[in-house]
C-alpha positions in Angstrom: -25.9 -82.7 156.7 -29.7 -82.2 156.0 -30.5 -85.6 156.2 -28.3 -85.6 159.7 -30.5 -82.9 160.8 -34.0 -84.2 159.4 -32.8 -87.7 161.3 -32.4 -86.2 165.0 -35.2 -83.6 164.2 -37.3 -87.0 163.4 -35.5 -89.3 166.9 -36.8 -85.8 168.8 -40.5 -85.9 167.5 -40.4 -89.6 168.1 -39.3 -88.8 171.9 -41.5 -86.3 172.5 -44.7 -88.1 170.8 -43.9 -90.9 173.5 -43.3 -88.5 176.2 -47.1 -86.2 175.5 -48.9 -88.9 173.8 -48.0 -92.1 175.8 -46.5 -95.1 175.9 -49.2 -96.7 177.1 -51.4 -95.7 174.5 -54.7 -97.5 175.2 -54.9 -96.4 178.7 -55.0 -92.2 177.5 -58.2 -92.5 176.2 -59.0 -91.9 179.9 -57.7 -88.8 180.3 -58.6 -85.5 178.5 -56.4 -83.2 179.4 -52.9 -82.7 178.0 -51.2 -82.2 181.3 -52.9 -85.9 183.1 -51.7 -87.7 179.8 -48.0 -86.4 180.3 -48.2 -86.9 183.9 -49.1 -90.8 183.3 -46.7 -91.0 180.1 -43.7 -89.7 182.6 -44.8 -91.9 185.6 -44.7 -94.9 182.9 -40.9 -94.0 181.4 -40.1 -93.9 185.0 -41.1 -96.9 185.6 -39.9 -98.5 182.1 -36.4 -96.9 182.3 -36.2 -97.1 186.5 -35.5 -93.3 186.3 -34.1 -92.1 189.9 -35.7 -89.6 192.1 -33.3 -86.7 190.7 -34.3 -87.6 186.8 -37.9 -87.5 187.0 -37.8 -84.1 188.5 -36.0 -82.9 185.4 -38.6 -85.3 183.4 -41.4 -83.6 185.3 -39.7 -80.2 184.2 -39.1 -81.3 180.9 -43.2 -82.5 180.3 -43.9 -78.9 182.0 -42.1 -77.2 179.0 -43.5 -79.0 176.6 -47.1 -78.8 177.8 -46.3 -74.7 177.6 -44.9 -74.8 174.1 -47.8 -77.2 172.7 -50.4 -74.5 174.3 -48.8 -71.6 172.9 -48.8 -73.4 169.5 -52.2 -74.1 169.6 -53.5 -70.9 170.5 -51.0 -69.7 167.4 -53.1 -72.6 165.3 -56.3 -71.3 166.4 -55.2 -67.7 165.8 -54.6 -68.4 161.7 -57.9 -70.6 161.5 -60.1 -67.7 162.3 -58.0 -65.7 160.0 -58.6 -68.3 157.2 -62.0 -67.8 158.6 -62.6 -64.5 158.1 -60.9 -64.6 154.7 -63.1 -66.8 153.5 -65.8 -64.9 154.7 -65.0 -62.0 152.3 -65.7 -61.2 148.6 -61.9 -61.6 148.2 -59.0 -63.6 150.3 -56.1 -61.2 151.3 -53.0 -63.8 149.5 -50.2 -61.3 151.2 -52.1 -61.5 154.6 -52.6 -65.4 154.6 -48.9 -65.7 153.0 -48.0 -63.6 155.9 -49.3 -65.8 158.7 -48.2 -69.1 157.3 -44.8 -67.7 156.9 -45.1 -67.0 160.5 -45.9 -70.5 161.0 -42.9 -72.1 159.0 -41.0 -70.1 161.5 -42.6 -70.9 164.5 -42.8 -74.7 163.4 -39.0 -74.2 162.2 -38.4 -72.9 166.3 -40.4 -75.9 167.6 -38.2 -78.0 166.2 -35.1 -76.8 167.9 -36.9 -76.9 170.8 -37.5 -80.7 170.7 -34.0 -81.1 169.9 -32.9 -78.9 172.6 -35.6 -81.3 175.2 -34.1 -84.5 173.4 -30.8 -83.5 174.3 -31.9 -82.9 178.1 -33.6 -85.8 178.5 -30.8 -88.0 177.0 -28.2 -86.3 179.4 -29.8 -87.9 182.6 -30.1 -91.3 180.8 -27.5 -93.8 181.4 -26.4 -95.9 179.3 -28.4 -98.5 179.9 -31.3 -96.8 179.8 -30.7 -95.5 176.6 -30.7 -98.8 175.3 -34.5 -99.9 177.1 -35.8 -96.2 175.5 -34.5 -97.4 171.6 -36.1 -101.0 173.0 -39.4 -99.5 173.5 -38.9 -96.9 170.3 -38.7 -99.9 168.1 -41.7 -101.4 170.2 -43.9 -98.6 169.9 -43.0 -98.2 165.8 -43.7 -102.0 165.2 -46.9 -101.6 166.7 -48.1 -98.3 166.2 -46.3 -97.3 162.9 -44.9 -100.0 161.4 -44.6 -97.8 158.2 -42.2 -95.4 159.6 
């Protein structure tokens, strides 16, 4: 059952990676922002998977989420850097405090992780079939050439 879960948790991360960091990976070194690298990234997988009007609004709504939940995460990230920061700063590091906040973490990574299921899921509901099939196509494309030890 673990392994099950670890798998789809892994599929998710994989789909989301291609969703917010591209598919066309050489072409996002143009853009800085988050938000114009998703909007290219979704205007690509509509074009790869020939996604109709309907699903790439819910694509669009999908990347919005997503973009949300990475920026609260990083301002979470930022948050316990200056508090390893300041710890470091003093005569003595606070072990409870710091256990503390990366507990907080493990739980907030542990709720991220759901939520990419929960987008995976979403996102596969408005595939057909055959789309399915081009997305593990162009999975297995983008691991061969940008991971090949997955």
């Amino acid at each position: 059952m673990r392994l099950l879960i670890s798998s789809v948790v892994a599929t998710g991360l994989i789909v989301i990676f291609l969703i917010v960091n591209g598919c066309g990976h050489s072409i996002m070194h143009h853009f800085s922002s988050p938000e114009k690298k998703a909007e290219l990234i979704v205007e690509h997988i509509s074009d790869e998977l020939d996604l109709s009007k309907s699903q790439e609004q819910k694509l669009n709504q999908i990347k919005d989420e997503i973009i949300s939940k990475l920026k609260e995460n990083k301002n979470k990230h930022e948050e316990l850097f200056n508090t390893l920061l300041a710890e470091i700063k003093k005569d003595k590091i606070d072990e409870v405090l710091l256990t503390n906040r990366l507990n907080e973490m493990g739980k907030d990574r542990e709720e991220m992780h759901s939520f990419i299921v929960s987008k995976l899921a979403e996102f596969h509901s408005i595939l057909t079939k055959e789309q399915r099939e081009v997305l593990v196509q162009k999975m297995n494309e983008f691991k061969e050439k940008f991971h090949s030890d997955f």
